[in-house]
N, C-alpha and C positions, 0 to 999 in steps of 0.2 A: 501876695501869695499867688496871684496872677499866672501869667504866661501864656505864649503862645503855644494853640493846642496842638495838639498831633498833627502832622497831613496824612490824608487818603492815600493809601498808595497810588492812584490816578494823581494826586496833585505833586505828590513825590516824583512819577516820572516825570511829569511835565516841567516842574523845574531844572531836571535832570537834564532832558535832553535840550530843552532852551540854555541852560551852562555850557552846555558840548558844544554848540554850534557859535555858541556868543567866542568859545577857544578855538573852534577851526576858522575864524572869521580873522580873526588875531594872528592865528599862526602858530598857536601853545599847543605843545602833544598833550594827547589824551594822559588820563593816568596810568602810571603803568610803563608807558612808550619814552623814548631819547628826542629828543630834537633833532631835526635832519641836520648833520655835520658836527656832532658830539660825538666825542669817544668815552671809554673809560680810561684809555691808557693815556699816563701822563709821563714828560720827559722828566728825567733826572741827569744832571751833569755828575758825570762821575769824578772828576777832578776835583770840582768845589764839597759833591759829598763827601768824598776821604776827609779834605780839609775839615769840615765839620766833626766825620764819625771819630776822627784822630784825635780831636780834643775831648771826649766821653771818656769816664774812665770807665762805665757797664753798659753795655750796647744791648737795648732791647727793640723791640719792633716797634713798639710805639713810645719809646723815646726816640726813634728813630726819624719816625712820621712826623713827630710835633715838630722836631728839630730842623727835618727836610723840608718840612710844610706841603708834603703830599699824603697821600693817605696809608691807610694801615696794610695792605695789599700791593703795594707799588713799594712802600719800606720793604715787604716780605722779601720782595723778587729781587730789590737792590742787596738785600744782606744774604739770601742764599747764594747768589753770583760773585759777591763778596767773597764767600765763604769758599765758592767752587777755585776761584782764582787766590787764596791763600793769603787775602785780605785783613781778615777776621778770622779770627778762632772761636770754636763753640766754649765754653767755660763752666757752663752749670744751666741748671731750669730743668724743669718736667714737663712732660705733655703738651709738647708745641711752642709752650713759654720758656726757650731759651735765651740765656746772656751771654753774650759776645764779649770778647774784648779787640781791641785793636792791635794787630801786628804788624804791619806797614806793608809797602806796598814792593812787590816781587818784581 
């Protein structure tokens, strides 16, 4: 029924900033921060995605994502541009969660 007790907020900072300096010693960004020469944007090959989104028979954003193996926000951007160049057709959904189908490529 033990455990270790509470810290003092004194012993709390103290761990605190000895973890910070043990990560800028290393090279890890704080929390919070990116690492210097990470982005969020990731590439997507548009050639091999049609080839994937072509064989879905209901195209959703995160069927999209799991299928592309990039995330749910870089799905979004390939299936609105999808969508802009006459790719994909909207087909049903509500409130942001629309299904796609596939119409080939113009």
């Amino acid at each position: 029924m033990g455990g270790a007790k509470k810290q003092t907020l004194a012993q709390a900072e103290k761990q605190q900033s000895a973890e910070a300096s043990k990560d800028e010693k290393k090279g890890k960004p704080k929390q919070g921060q990116m690492a210097k020469g990470t982005s969020f944007t990731q590439k997507i090959n548009e050639a091999e995605a049609n080839k994937v989104i072509s064989q879905m028979k209901a195209i959703t954003v995160y069927a999209a994502a799991k299928s592309l193996g990039v995330n749910a926000a870089m799905a979004q951007t390939f299936i609105k541009s999808s969508e802009a160049k006459g790719t994909l057709q909207k087909i049903g959904g509500y409130s942001g969660h629309y299904v796609y189908k596939y119409v080939g490529i113009k």
